[in-house]
KELUMFI-996641 format. One record per residue (C-alpha): residue number from 1; x, y, z. Coordinates in steps of 0.001 Angstrom, whole numbers, plus 500000, padded with zeros to 6 digits. Layout:
<atoms>
ATOM, n, east, north, up
ATOM, NUM, X, Y, Z;
...
</atoms>
This chain:
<atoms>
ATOM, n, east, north, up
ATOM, 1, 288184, 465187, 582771;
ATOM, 2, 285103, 464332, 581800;
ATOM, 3, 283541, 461143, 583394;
ATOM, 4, 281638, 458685, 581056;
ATOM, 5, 280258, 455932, 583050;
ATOM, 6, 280145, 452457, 581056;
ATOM, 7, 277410, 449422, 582417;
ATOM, 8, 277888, 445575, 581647;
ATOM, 9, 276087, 444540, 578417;
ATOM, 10, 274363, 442238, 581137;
ATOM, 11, 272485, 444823, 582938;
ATOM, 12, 270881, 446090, 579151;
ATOM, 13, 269526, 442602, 578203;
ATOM, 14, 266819, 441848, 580556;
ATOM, 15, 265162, 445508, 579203;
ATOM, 16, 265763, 444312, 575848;
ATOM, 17, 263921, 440913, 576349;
ATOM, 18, 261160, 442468, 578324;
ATOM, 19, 260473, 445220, 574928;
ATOM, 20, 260627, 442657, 572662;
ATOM, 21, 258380, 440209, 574412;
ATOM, 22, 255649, 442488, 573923;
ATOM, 23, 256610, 443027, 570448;
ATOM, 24, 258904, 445968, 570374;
ATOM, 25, 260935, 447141, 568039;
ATOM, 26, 264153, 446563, 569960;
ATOM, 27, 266773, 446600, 567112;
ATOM, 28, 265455, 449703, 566307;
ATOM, 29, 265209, 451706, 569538;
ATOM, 30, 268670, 450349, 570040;
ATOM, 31, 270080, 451547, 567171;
ATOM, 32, 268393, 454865, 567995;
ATOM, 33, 270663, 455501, 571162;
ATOM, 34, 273669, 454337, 569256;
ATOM, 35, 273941, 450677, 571545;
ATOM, 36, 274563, 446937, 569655;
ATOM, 37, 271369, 446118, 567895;
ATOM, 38, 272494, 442308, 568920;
ATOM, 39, 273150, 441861, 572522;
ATOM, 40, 273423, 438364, 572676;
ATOM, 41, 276978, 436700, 573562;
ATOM, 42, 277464, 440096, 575004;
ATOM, 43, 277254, 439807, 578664;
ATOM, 44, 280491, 441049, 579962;
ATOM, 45, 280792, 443342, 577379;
ATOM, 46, 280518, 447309, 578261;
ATOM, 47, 278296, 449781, 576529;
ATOM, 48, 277444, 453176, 577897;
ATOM, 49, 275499, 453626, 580222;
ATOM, 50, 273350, 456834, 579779;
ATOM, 51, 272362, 455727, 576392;
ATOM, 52, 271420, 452623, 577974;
ATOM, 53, 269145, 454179, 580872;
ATOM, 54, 267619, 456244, 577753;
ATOM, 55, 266998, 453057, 576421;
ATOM, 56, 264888, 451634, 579038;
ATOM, 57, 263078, 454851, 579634;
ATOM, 58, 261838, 454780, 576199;
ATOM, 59, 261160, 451013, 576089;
ATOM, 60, 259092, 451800, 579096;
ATOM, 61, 257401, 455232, 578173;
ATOM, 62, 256545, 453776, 574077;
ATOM, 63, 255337, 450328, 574920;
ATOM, 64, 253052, 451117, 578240;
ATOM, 65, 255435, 449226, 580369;
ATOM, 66, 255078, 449527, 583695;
ATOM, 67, 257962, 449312, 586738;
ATOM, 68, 260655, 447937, 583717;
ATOM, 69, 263163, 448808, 585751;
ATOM, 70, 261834, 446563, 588721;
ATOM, 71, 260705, 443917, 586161;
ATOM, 72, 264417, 443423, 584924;
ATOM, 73, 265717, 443581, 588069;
ATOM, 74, 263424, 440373, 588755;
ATOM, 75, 264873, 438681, 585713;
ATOM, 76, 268705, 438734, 587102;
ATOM, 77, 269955, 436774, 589543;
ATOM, 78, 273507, 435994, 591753;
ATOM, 79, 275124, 434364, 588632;
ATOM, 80, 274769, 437370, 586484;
ATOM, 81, 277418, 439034, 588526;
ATOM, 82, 280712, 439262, 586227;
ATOM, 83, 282980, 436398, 587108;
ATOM, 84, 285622, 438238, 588933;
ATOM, 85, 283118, 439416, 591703;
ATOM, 86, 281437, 436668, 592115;
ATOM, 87, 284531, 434402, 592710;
ATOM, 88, 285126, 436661, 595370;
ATOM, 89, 281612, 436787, 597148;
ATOM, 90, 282123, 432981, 597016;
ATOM, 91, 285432, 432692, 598461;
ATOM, 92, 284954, 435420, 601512;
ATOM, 93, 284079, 433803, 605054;
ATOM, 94, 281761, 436184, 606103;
ATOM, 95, 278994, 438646, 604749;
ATOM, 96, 281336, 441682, 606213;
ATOM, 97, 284371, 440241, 603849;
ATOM, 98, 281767, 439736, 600812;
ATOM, 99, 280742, 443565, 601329;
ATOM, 100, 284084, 445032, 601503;
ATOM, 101, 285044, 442996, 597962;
ATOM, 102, 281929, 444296, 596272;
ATOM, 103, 282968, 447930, 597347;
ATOM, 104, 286595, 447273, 595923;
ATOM, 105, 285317, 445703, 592716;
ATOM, 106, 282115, 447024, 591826;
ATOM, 107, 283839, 449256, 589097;
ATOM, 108, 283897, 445916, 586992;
ATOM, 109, 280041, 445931, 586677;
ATOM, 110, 279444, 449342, 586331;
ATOM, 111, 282478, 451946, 585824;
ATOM, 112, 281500, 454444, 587605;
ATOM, 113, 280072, 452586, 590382;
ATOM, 114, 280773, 453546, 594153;
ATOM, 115, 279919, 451151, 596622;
ATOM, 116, 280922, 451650, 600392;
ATOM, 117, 279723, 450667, 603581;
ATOM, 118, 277934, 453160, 606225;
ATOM, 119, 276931, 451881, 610082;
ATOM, 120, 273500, 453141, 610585;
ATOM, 121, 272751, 451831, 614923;
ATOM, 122, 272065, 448393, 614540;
ATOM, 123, 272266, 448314, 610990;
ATOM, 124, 274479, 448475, 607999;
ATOM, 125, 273892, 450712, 605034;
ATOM, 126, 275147, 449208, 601850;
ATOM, 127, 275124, 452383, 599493;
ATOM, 128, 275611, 452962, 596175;
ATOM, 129, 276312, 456592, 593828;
ATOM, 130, 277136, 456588, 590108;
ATOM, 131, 280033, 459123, 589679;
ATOM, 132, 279377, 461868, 587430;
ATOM, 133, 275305, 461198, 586651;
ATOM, 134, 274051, 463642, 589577;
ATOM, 135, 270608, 465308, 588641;
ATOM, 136, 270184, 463092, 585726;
ATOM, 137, 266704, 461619, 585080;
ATOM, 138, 265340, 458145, 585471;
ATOM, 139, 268509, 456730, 587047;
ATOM, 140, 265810, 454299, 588602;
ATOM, 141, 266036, 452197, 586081;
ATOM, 142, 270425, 451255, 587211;
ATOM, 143, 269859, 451896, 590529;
ATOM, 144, 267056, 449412, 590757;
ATOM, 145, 269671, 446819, 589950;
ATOM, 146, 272142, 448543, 591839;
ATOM, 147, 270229, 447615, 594878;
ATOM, 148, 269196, 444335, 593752;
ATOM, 149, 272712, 443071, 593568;
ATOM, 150, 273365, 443919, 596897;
ATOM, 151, 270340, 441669, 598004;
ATOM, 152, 271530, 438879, 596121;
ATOM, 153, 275176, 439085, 597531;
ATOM, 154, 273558, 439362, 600894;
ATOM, 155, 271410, 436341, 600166;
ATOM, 156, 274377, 434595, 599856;
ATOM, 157, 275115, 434095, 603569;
ATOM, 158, 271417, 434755, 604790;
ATOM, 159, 269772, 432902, 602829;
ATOM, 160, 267394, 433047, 599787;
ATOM, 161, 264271, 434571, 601526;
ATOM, 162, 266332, 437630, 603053;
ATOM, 163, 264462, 441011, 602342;
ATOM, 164, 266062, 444364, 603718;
ATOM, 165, 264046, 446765, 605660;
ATOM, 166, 264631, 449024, 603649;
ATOM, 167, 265490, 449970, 599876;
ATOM, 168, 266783, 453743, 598919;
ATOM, 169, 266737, 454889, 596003;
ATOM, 170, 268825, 458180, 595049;
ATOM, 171, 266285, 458869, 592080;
ATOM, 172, 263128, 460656, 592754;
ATOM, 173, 261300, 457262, 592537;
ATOM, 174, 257765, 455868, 594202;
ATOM, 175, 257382, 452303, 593869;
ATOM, 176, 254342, 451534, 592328;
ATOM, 177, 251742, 449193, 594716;
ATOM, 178, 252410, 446395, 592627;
ATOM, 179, 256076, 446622, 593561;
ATOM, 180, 255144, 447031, 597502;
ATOM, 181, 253213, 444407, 596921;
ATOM, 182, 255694, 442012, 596340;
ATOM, 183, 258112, 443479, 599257;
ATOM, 184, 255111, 443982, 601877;
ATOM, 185, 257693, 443770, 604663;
ATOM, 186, 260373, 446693, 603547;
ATOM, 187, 260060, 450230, 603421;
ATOM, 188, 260990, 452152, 599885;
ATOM, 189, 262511, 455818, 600149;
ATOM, 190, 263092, 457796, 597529;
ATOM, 191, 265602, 460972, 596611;
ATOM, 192, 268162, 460059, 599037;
ATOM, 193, 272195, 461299, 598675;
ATOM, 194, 272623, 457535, 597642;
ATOM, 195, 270724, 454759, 596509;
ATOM, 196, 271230, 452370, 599705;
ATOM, 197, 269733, 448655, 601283;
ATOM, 198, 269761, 448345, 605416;
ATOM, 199, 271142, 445460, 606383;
ATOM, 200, 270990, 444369, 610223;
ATOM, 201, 274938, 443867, 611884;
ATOM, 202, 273947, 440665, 613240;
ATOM, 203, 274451, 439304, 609414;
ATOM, 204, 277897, 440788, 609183;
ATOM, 205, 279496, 437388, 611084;
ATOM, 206, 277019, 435046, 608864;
ATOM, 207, 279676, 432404, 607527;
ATOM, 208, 279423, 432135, 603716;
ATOM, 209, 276621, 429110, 602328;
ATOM, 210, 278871, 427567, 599815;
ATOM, 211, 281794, 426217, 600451;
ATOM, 212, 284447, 428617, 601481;
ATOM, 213, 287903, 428493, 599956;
ATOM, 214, 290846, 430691, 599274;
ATOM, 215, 290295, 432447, 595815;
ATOM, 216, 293052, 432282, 593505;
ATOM, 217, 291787, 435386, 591680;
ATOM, 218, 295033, 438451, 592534;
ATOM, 219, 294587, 441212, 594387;
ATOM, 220, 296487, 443420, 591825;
ATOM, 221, 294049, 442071, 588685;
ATOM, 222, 293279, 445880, 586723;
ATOM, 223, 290211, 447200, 587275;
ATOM, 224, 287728, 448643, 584119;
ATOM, 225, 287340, 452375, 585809;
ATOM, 226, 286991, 454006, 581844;
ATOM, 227, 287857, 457425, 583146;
ATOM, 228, 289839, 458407, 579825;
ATOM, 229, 288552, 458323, 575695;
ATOM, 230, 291053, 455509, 575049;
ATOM, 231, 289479, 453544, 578041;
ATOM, 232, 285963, 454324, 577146;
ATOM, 233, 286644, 453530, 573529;
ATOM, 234, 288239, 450235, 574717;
ATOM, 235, 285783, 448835, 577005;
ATOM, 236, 282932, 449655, 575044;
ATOM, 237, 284004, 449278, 571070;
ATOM, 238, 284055, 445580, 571368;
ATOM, 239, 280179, 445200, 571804;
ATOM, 240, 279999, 446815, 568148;
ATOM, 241, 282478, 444612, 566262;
ATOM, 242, 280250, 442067, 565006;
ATOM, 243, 278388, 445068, 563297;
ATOM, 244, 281397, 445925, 561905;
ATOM, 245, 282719, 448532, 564460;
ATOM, 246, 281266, 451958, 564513;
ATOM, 247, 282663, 454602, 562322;
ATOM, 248, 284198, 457703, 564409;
ATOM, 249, 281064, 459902, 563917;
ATOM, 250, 279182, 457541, 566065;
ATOM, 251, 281994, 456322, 568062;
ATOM, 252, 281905, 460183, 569094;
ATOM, 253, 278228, 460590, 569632;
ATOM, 254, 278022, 456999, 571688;
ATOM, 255, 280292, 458740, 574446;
ATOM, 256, 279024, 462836, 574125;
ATOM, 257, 281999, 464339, 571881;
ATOM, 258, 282446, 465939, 568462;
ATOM, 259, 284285, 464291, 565827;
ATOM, 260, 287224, 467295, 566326;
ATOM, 261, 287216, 466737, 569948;
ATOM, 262, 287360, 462598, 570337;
ATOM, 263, 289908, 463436, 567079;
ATOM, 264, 292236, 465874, 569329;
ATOM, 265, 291974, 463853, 572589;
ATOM, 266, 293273, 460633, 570710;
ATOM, 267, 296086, 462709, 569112;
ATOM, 268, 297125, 463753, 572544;
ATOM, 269, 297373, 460009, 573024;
ATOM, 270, 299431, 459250, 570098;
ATOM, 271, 296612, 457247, 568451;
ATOM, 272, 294103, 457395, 565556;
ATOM, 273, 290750, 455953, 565917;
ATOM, 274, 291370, 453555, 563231;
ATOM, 275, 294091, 452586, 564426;
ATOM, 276, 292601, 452180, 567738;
ATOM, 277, 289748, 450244, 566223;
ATOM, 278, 292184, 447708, 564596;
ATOM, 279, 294057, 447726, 568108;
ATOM, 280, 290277, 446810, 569717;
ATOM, 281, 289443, 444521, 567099;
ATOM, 282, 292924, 442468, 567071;
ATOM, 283, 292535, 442294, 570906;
ATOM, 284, 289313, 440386, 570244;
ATOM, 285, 290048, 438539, 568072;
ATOM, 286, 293308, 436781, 570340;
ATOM, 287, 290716, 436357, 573327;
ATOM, 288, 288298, 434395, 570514;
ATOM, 289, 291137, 432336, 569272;
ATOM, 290, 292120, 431173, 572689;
ATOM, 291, 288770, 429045, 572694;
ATOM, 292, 289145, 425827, 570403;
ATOM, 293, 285568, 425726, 570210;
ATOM, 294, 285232, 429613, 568241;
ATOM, 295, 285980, 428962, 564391;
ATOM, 296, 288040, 431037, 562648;
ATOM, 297, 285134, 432203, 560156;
ATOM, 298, 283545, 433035, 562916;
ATOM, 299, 286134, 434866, 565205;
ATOM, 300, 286578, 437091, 561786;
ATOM, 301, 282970, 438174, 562090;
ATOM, 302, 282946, 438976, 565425;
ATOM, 303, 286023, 441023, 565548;
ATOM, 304, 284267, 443171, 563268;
ATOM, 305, 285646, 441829, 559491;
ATOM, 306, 283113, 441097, 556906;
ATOM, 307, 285974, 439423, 554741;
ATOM, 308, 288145, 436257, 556769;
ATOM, 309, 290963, 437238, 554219;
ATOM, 310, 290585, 440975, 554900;
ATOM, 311, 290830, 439540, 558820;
ATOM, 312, 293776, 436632, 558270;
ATOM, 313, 295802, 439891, 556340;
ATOM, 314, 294969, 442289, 559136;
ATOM, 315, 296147, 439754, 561927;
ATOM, 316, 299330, 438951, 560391;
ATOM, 317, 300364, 442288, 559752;
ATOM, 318, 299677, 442981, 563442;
ATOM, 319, 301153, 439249, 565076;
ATOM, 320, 303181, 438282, 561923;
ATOM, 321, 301445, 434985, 561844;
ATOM, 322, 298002, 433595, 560765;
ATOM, 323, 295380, 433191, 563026;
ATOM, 324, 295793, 428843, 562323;
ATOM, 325, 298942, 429867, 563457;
ATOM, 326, 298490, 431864, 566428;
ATOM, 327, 296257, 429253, 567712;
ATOM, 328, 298682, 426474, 567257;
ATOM, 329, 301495, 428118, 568845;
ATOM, 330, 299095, 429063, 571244;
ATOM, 331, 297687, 425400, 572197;
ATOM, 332, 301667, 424515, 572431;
ATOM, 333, 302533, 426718, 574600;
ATOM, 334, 299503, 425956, 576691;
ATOM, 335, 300295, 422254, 576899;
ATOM, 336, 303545, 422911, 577670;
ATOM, 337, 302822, 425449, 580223;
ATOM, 338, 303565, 423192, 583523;
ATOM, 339, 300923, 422428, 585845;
ATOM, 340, 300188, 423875, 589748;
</atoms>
């Protein structure tokens, strides 16, 4: 099966914002590796991720940009961790609990992500691989925030000033002496198995900075692994349906199949990838119309319609009511849900 790792819309923005702060064409070199040309509102979105490293490679190679990858890692923060995971970092008593959710869960930021824990002496490796891109190029640029994350969940219970001793990368990567600049006090290796930070096992016990209570977020919630075509194609059409969805030649080139084969594999799934497409863009359009505050003009645009009648007919042949009268029912039953 083959394995195409998908990355959080949220880890592609900062390298979009630093190429077109120095007057890039960013639309452009987006379009050019088949990703949204419009990122914005996009954060927890999913697009892949090897077009996305490309991406950033060539942002960094055509505009003279030097250490992008480290750059954008400096532009994200704690909060730009997808909701799920950080409820949890937030809600664990200790650094050792916080580390064994991001391990469990770190397939909702990046697919293909695999985080685990490795004792190291007096120390604690947090490493990180992503499945399925060994021997690949300029994986630097994902594994820069790979490790940056880390330090920020970490900061969470050390405190805001913690630096690790050391940062690995898995890439054949030297930090510039800008970049060693601004960590004087950790030592960089590069070409490891894994991309890892060293963390001393006196932290493990640190009790959480905020204020620690039991997360009501279940153990059993799905996680976005994208192992499969119909997964891939889920997770990742919906950052394209405000350009009104890709059509299935570039739907096949975005994940690295011909039009015959992404044809046959959804066949063997009993689907068609319009009908897939309408599946994506219905599914949309329902988590839209749950928020009062999207209109329905606009919910139609973003779910990929160019036409709100095309969209109102489309929905009701799907739900076999309006989308006015979705959302009514839907603020009913809400109200009427009862509370606690």
């Amino acid at each position: 099966m083959t394995v195409i790792p998908l990355t959080r819309c949220q880890f592609l923005m900062p390298f979009a914002e630093i190429h077109s702060e120095i007057g890039g064409p960013t639309s452009a070199l987006l379009a050019k590796f088949q990703l949204p040309t419009c990122l914005e509102e996009k954060a927890d979105h999913y697009v892949p991720l090897m077009p996305a490293v490309r991406f950033a490679t060539a942002a960094q190679g055509k505009q003279g940009i030097s250490e992008i990858a480290f750059r954008a890692s400096q532009r994200l923060s704690f909060d730009h961790l997808s909701d799920g995971l950080r409820a949890r970092i937030r809600h664990s008593p200790t650094l050792l609990v916080a580390l064994q959710q991001a391990c469990k869960w770190a397939p909702i930021e990046d697919t293909n992500l695999h985080l685990w824990l490795e004792p190291c002496g007096e120390s604690l490796k947090i490493c990180s691989k992503l499945l399925g891109t060994e021997g690949i190029s300029h994986l630097e640029m994902s594994q820069w925030l790979q490790n940056i994350f880390v330090i920020h969940i970490v900061r969470q219970f050390a405190g805001a000033n913690w630096t690790p001793a050391v940062i690995a990368f898995e890439a054949i990567y030297i930090p510039s002496i800008e970049v060693q600049s601004y960590w004087p006090n950790t030592r960089f290796l590069s070409g490891q198995t894994a991309s890892w930070i060293e963390v001393p096992m006196q932290l493990l016990s640190f009790p959480n900075l905020a204020d620690a209570t039991p997360s009501n977020a279940p153990e059993s919630e799905p996680q976005p692994f994208g192992k499969d075509v119909v997964s891939v194609l889920k997770l990742s059409l919906p950052s394209y349906l405000d350009e009104g969805g890709p059509a299935i030649a570039q739907a096949a080139e975005m994940i690295g199949l011909s039009v015959r084969s992404l044809q046959r594999k959804l066949s063997l799934a009993g689907l068609t990838y319009s009908g897939l497409l309408e599946q994506v863009r219905f599914n949309n359009a329902i988590k839209l119309l749950s928020d009062a505050e999207n209109k329905i003009i606009d919910v139609a645009f973003s779910s990929g319609y160019a036409d709100p009648a095309h969209f109102t007919r489309a929905f009701r042949r799907i739900a076999g009511c309006s989308p006015r009268e979705f959302r009514d029912r839907w603020r009913h039953a809400d109200v009427s849900a009862p509370s606690g």
